[in-house]
N, C-alpha and C positions, 0 to 999 in steps of 0.2 A: 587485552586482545593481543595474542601471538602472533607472531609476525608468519603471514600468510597470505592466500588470497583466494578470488572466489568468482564467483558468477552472477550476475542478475538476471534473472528468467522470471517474470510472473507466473503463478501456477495456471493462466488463462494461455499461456504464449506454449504449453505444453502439445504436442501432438496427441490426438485422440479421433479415436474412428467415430465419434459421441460429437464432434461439432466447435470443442470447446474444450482446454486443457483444463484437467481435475487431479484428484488425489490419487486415481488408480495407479495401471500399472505403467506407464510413460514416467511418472514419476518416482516410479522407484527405479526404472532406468534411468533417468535424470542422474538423479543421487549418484548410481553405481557411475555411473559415466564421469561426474564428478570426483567420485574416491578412486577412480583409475585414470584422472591426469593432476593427479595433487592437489587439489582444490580442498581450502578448508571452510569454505562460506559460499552459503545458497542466499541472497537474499532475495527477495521479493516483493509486490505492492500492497497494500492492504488486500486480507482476506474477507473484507463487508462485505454485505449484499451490495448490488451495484442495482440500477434503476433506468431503462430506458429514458426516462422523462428527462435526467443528467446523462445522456449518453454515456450513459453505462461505469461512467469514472466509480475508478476504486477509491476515488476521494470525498465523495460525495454518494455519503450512504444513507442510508433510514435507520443502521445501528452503527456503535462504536463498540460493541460486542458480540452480537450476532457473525456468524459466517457465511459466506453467500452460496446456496443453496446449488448454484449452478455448478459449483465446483465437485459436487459429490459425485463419485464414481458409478456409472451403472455397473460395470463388472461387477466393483466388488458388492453393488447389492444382489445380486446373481449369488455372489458366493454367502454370503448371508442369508440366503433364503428370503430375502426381501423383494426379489423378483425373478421370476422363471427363464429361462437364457434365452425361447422363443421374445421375448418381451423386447430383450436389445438390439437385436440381428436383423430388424427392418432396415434393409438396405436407403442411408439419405446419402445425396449426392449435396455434401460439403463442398463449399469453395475453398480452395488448395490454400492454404498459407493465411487466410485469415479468418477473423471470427465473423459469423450472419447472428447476432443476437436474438432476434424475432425468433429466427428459424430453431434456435437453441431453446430460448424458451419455453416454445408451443410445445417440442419437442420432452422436453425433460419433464416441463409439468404435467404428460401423460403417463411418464413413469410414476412421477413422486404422489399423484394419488392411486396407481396399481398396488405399489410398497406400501401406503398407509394401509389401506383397505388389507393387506395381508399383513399387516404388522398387527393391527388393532385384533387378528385373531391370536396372535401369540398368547398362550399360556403363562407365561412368563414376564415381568415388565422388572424385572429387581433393578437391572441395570440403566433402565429408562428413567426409571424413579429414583434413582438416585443421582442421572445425571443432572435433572430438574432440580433434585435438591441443592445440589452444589451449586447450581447456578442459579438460584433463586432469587435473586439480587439485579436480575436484568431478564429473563426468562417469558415470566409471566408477561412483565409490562412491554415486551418487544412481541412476543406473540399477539396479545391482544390488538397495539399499535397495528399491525401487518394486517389485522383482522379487521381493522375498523378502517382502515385507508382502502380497504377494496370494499368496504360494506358501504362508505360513502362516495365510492367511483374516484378515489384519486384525493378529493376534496383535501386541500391543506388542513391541518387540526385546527387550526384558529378559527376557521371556517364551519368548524362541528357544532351542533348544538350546543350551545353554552353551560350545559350540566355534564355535555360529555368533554367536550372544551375543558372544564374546569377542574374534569376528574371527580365529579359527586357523586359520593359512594354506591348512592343504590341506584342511578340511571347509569354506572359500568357495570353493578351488578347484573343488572337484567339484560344488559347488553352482549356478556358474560357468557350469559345460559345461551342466547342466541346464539353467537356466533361460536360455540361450542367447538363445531367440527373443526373449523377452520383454525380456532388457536391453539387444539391440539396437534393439527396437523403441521405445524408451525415448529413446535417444539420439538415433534418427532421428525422436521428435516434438522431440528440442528443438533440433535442427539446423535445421527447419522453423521452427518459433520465433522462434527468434533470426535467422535472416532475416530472417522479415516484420519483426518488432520493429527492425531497425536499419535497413530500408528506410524505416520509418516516420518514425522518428526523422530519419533523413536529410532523408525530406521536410520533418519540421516546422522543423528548422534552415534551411534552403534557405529558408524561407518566412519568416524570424525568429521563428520560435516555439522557444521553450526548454522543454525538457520537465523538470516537479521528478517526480522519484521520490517512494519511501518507502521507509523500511526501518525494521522495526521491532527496538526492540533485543533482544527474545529470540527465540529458536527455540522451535519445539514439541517436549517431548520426544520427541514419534514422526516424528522426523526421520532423515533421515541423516546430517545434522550433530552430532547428537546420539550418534548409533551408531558414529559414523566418530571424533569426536574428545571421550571421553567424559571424558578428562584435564581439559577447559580447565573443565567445570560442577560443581557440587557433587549427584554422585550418590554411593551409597554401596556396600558389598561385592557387592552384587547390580544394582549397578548401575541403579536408580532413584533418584529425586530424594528426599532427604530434607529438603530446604527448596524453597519455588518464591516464585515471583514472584508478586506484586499491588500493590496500593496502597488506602492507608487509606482509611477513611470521607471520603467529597468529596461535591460538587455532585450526583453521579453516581449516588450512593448512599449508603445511611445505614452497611451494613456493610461499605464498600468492595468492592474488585475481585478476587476469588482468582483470577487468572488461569492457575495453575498452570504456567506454563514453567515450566524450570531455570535457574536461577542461574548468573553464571559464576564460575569459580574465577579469581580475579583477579591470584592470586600466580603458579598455573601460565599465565598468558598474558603477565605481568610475563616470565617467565621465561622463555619463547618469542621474545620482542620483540613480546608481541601479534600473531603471525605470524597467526594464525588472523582478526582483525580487519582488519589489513591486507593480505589476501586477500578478505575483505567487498566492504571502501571500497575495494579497487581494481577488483573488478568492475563494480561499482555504479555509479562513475564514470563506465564505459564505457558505460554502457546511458541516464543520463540524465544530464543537463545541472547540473541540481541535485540533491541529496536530504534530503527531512526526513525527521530522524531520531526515530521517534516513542517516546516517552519517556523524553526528554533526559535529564532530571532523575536517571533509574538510573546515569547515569556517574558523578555524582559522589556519589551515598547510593541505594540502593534498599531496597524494603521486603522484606522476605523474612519469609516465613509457614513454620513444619513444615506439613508436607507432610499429617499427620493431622488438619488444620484444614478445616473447614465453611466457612469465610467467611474476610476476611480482618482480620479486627478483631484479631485475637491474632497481629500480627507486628513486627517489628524494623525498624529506621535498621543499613542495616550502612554502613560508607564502601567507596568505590571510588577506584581512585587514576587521577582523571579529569584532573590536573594533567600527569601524566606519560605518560599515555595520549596527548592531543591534543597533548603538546609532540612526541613521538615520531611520530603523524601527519602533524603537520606539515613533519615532515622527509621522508618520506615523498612527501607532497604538497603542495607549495607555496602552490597555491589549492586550501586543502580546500571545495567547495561546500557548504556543511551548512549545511542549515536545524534550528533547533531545537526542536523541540514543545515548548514550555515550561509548557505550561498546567499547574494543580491547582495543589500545594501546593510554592511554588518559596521556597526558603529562599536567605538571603542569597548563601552558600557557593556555590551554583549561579548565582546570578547573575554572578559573581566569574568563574567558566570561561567563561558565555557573553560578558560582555565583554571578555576577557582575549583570548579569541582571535576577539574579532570574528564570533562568528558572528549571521546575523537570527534573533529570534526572532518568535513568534505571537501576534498581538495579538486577540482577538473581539469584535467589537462584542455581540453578547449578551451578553459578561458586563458591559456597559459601564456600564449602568444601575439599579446597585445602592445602597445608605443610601447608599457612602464616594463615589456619582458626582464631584463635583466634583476628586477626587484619585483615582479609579479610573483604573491603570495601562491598561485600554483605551480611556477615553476619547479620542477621536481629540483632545483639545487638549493631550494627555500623550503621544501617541506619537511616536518616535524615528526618524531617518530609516531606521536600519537593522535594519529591522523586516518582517513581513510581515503584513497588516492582510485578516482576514477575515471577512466579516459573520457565517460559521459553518462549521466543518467536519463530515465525512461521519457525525460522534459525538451532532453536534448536531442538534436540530430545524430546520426550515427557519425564516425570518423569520416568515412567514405562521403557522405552524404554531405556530411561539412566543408569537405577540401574540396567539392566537387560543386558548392550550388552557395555557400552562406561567408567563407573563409574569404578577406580579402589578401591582393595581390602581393599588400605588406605584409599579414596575419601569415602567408603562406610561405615567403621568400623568408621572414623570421624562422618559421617550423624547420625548414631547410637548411638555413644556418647552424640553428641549436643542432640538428641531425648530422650535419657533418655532407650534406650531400642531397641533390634534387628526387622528389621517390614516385612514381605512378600513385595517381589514388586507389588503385586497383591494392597496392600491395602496404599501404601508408598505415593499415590497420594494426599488422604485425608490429612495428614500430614504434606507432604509439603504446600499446602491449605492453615491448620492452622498456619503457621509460615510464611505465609505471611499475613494473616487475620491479625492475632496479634501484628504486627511491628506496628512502629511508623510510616510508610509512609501513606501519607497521601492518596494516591491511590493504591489499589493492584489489577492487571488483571491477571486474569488466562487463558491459551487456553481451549478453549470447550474439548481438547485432554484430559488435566489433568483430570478436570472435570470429564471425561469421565472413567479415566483410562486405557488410550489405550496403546499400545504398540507401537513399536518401527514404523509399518507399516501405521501406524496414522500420521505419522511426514510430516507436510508440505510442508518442504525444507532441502535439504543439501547442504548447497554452496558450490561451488566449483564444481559442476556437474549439467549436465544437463536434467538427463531423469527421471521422474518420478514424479516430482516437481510440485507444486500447482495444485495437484489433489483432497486430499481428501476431502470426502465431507461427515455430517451427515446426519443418517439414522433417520427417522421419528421417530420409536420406541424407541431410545435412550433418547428421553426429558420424563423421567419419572417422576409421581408426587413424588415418593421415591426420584430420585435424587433432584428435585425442594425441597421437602423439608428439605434436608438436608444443600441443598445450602444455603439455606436461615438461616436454626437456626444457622449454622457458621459464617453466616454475621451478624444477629443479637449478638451473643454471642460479637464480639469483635467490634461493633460501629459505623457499617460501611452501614446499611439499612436505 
């Protein structure tokens, strides 16, 4: 990674008259807006399908492949012939600056059966059919999945009748022919999909922008990853989790994070050659440029909680064999792009894998200005070239929002010190900016929030809770050429345009 830097904007936080930011055209002004203040990195939060039932987290999907449907542009299916321009131009009165999910839904799923029903007359499928084919590998069994989670109202899969539960061939067969419409229609949103999304992509390389992904390292039980390959996790005779995923008491929280994924079984994917992984990182590849992988740290020890646990405080260190995993990868893929989420409680042992194989990890300036400042690993006079250095991510509060409601009176009086001088929170965003501009990492992203100078009501996510989360979204008038070009002479200033 060449020394640069970028933006974090989820393609959901986009502007769009549709309710909800997508692939259209707000994103290819995005980009240009990007290639006109030097910016050489877009990244953003997973592209899954997201799920009311998870408040809608991009972390918590039903696929680890599929892309989430809501993101698709109506314009551009206007200009496809996939739907007639009358179809889009029903005047909704959106709430300004955030996402109404419900309202999005109802909304888009009247389109996305218009477009099928005029797709299914097409003359022509060459390209349909062979987008199926390429993805053959995850396609069928995520369509069908989507198909049977609405055919039995939601119902968790373990919960299915136990021939469909268990995958026996000729009760999905018949199941198959039934639900027909529906897993075609499935597959013709993600054919749609994945066009716009590599169109995009296209553009932003063409322009030098590099797009980093995410991928985070679990699945949600009520996946079709989960249903499709239930050998590689630790579930049990009836096939739900008897241990899941979290992470101990952190910054975050006093009784950590019961996140409840499943766990992988690590011997059955040893045994595999990790096939099931290296069908992941090889999609993933293809979709972005880089990807962080968020919660590194589980490769080589993850926490695992019983599954009959309230919180996550009463769980385990199990190991993982992340040595032979990424040596195996790498054979694989030569130039593995991985970025590493490193952050919380990163023990020596992990340090070891991410230098061993070279990968950047995540540096925060919020955590930077704590007692141990002068030796705190983010402080920008500690960090490494190969690194990624961000004022804050989508988990954390904005700049503004920190120094103004979360930062104490030492954390702050520190920040002032290092700065040379006392700053308004109004104007504290710029600054933090420059101190990651100026480091020696070799990539620095900042959220569109900082950028912006938003306040605390800007913030993406709070872990640990569930309401109000991956909503916000910008407002069309905020990309000013004022802010473009200030952006810009800060990137030029320190080497990074």
């Amino acid at each position: 990674m060449r020394r640069g830097s970028g933006i974090l904007l989820h393609i959901t936080s986009l502007p769009s008259p549709h309710g909800i930011g997508d692939f259209g055209p707000w994103a290819y002004k995005f980009a240009d807006f990007l290639a006109e203040t030097g910016q050489s990195f877009w990244q953003i939060l997973p592209l899954n399908p997201t799920d009311p039932v998870y408040s809608n987290s991009p972390y918590l999907s039903t696929s680890a492949f599929a892309i989430n449907p809501l993101l698709i542009s109506p314009e551009f299916m206007v200009r496809d012939g996939l739907l007639d321009k009358g179809d889009v131009e029903t005047p909704c009165n959106w709430p300004k600056g955030r996402v109404d999910y419900d309202a999005v839904i109802a909304y888009k799923s009247t389109l996305f059966h218009l477009a099928y029903k005029r797709f299914k007359r097409a003359i022509s499928r060459y390209e349909y059919e062979k987008f199926c084919s390429e993805h053959s590998n995850w396609i069928e069994d995520f369509a069908l999945f989507v198909a049977l989670k609405a055919h039995f109202n939601g119902q968790i899969w373990s919960e299915w009748p136990h021939e469909i539960r268990d995958r026996q061939p000729d009760a999905v067969r018949s199941l198959k022919k039934e639900l027909h419409k529906r897993i075609e229609m499935e597959k013709f949103l993600q054919y749609v999909a994945f066009r716009q999304w590599i169109a995009l992509k296209k553009y932003c390389n063409q322009r030098g922008i590099h797009l980093i992904g995410d991928i985070p390292i679990y699945v949600e039980y009520q996946s079709a990853e989960c249903w499709t390959n239930p050998e590689v996790f630790k579930l049990d005779e009836g096939k739900r989790p008897y241990v899941v995923a979290g992470v101990p008491p952190d910054y975050f929280s006093e009784t950590g994070q019961l996140w409840g994924n499943p766990v992988y079984q690590w011997d059955a994917l040893k045994k595999s050659g990790y096939d099931w992984w290296v069908q992941r990182i090889k999609h993933n590849v293809t979709l972005f440029d880089f990807v962080r992988v968020d919660h590194f740290r589980g490769f080589v020890a993850y926490w695992e909680v019983p599954a009959t646990e309230q919180t996550a405080v009463n769980g385990r260190w199990v190991e993982a064999p992340a040595a032979d995993f990424f040596t195996h990868l790498t054979k694989k893929f030569p130039c593995l792009p991985i970025i590493a989420e490193d952050l919380g409680l990163i023990t020596p042992d992990v340090r070891e894998i991410i230098q061993r194989f070279e990968f950047p990890g995540m540096k925060l300036l919020l955590f930077a200005f704590g007692e141990d400042m002068p030796a705190n690993p983010y402080i920008p006079h500690n960090l490494e070239k190969n690194c990624v250095v961000y004022t804050g991510t989508h988990d954390n509060n904005t700049v503004r929002g920190w120094v103004e409601s979360e930062a104490t009176p030492e954390e702050k009086e520190r920040l002032f010190q290092y700065l040379g001088r006392d700053i308004p929170a109004g104007e504290l965003h710029w600054d933090m900016i420059r101190l990651a501009m100026m480091s020696v990492a070799n990539v620095a992203i900042i959220p569109m929030q900082d950028i912006l100078g938003l306040g605390e009501d800007a913030r993406m996510n709070l872990p640990a809770t569930t309401d109000g989360n991956w909503r916000w979204q910008l407002v069309p008038g905020q990309l000013t050429p004022f802010l473009a070009d200030r952006l810009l002479k800060i990137t030029e200033i320190y080497g990074r345009a």
